[in-house]
ZAMARGU-4260 file (C-alpha; in steps of 0.2 Angstrom, whole numbers, plus 5000, padded with zeros to 4 digits):
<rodrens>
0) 4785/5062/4904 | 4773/5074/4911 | 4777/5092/4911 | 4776/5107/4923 | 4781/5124/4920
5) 4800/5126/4917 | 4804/5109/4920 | 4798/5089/4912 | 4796/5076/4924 | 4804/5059/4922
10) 4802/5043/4928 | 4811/5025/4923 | 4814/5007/4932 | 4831/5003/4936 | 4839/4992/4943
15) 4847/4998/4959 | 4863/4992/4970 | 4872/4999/4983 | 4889/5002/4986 | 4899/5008/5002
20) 4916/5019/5001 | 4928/5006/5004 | 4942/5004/4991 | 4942/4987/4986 | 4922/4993/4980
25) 4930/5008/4971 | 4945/5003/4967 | 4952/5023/4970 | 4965/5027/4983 | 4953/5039/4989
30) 4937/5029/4992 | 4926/5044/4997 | 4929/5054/4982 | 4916/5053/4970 | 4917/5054/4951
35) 4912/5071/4950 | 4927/5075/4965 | 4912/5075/4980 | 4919/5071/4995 | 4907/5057/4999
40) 4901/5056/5020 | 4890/5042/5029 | 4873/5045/5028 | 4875/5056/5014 | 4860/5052/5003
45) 4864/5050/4986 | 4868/5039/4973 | 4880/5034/4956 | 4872/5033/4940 | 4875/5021/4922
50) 4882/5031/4913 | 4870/5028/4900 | 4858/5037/4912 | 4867/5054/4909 | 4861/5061/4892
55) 4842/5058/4901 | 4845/5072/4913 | 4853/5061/4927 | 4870/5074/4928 | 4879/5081/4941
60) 4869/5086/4957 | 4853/5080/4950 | 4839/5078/4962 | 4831/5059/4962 | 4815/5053/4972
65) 4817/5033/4972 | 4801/5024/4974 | 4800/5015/4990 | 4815/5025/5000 | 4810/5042/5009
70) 4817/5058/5005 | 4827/5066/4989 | 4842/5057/4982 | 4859/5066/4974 | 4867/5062/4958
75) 4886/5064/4965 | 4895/5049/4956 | 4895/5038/4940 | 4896/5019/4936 | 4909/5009/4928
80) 4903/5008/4911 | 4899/4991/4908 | 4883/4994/4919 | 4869/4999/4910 | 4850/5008/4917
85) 4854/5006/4934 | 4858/5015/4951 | 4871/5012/4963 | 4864/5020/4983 | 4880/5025/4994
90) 4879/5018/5010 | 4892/5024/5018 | 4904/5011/5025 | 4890/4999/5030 | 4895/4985/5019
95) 4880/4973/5027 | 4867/4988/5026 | 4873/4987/5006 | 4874/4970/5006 | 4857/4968/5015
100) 4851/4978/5000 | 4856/4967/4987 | 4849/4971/4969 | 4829/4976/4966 | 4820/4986/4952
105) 4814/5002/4958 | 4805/5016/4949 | 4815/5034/4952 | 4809/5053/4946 | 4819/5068/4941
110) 4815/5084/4933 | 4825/5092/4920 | 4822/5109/4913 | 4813/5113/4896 | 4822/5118/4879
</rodrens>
């Protein structure tokens, strides 16, 4: 952790998946509505999170730079909880763009703001 003014910066290796809004993969009636109620869109980028990953900062909204992948991620849904330090990436209906995917260990950064 390094620190900045009003906020600490973290960093961890997950493993990271990817999952598209399709019910069989969410198993919700409404495939597009994430676990905090986000209406979930296509090329939308953000992510689901382990839920073990939440006490560390990784709530609701939070923003998440993932090593290898342009641009800021969203924190918008959560995990089944049998997963543990990992990441989920929305892609969207693209089942082969997920599939293509497939599992990898990435490094990913947020900030939190100081007690």
């Amino acid at each position: 952790m390094t620190s900045c003014s009003r906020h600490e910066t973290h960093s961890l290796q997950v493993t990271a998946t990817a999952y598209n809004s399709v019910p069989w993969q969410t198993k919700k009636i409404e495939p597009n509505v994430a676990a905090w109620d986000d209406t979930l869109k296509p090329g939308m980028k953000c992510i689901a999170v382990s839920r073990d990953l939440i006490p560390l900062g990784l709530t609701h909204r939070t923003k998440v730079k993932i090593s290898g992948l342009p641009g800021t991620y969203l924190v918008l849904d959560k995990m089944n909880k049998r997963y543990t330090k990992r990441i989920d990436l929305y892609m969207g209906t693209d089942i082969q763009a997920a599939r293509d995917w497939g599992k990898r260990q990435v490094t990913i950064r947020w900030r939190t703001k100081k007690h």
